[in-house]
C-alpha positions in Angstrom: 168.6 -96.0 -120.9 168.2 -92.8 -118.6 170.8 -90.6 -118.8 170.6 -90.6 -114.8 171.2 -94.4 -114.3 174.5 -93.9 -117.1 175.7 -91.2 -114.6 174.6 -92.7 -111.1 173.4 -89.3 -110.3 169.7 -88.9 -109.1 167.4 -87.3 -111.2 166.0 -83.7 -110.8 162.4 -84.0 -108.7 161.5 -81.2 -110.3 162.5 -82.2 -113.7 160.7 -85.2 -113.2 157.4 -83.3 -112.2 157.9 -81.1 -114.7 157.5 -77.5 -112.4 159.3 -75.0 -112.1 161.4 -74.5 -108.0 159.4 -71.6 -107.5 156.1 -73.9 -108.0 153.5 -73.7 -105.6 152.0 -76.9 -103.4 149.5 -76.7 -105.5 151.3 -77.2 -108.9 153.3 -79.9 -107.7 150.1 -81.9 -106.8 148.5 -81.4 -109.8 151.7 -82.2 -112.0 151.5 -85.2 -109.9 148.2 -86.2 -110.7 148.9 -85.6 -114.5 151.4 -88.1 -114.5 150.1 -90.5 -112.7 146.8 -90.7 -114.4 149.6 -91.1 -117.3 151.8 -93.4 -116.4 149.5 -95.8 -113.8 150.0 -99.6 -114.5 146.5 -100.4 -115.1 146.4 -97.7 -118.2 149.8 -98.9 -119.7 152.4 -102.1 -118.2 156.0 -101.7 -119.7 159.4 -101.7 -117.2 159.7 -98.0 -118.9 156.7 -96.5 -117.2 157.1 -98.9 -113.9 160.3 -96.9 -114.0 159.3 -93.7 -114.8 156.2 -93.4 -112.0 158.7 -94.7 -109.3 160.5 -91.9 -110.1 157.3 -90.1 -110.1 156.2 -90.9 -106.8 159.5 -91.0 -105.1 159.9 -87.0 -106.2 156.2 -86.4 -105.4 157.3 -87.8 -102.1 160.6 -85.6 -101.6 158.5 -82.1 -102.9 154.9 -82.5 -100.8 156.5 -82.5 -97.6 158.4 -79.0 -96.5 160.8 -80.2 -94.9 162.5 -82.8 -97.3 161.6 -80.0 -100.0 163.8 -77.4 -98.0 166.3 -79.9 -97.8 166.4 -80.7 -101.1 166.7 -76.7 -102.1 169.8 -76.1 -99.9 171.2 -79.4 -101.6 170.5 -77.9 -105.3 171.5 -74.3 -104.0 175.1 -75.9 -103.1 175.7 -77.8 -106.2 176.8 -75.9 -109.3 174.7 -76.4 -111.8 175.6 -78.2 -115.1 176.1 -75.5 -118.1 174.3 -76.5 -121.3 176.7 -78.1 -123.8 178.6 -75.8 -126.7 177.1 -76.0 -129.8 179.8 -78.1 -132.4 180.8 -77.0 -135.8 178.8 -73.8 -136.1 180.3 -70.6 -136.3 179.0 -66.7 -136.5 180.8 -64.4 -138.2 179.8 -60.5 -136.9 180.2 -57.8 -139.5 180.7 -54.8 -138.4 182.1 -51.3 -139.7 186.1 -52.2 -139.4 185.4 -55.3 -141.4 184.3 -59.2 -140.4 185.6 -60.7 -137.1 184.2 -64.3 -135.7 182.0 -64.1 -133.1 182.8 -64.8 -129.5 180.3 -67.5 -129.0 178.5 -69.9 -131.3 174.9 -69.5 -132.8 172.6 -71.5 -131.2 170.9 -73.3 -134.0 167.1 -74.7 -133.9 165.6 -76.4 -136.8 162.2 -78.7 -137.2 161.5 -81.3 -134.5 159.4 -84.8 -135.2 158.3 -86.2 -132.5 157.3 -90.1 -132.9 156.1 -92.0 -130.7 157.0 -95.8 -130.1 154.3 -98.2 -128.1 
């Protein structure tokens, strides 16, 4: 299930593209065509990737045209935005000359990824 649906929040148009705000005309249309050419019915047919390119299209919708994408700016500009989630359980401990004191915030921690992919 998408996090988004769980929430009832919409999802990011930009996230969903996959571009940066900054991103040109130009970059949005071709992230665009990337992911339709990926997720197009007649390539694959599951209700995930019906889902995913309506969100596609409806964000490629919102971003091509100025206006809405201006709009859409001002909206993101006036909500906070979300800070990442602490890390649990892992703590630093900073040595330093006047002996060991715990670290004000906690190590990020990154390890190996695997990736699979289910179809």
């Amino acid at each position: 299930m998408d996090t988004w649906k769980a929430t009832g929040a919409a999802p990011d148009h930009y996230d969903v593209l996959g571009v940066d705000p900054s991103a040109s005309a130009e970059r949005i249309t071709s992230a665009y065509r990337r992911l339709v050419r990926r997720l197009h019915p007649d390539t694959r047919s599951d209700e995930v990737t019906e889902e995913a390119l309506a969100r596609v299209l409806d964000a490629y919708e919102t971003l091509r045209d100025p206006a809405a994408r201006a709009a859409l700016d001002r909206r993101r500009r006036a909500t906070p935005a979300a800070s990442p989630a602490p890390v649990r359980g892992v703590t630093a401990v900073v040595t330093t000359a006047a002996g060991l004191f715990p670290a004000r915030t906690p190590l990020l921690r990154a390890g190996p990824v695997r990736v699979e992919r289910t179809l």
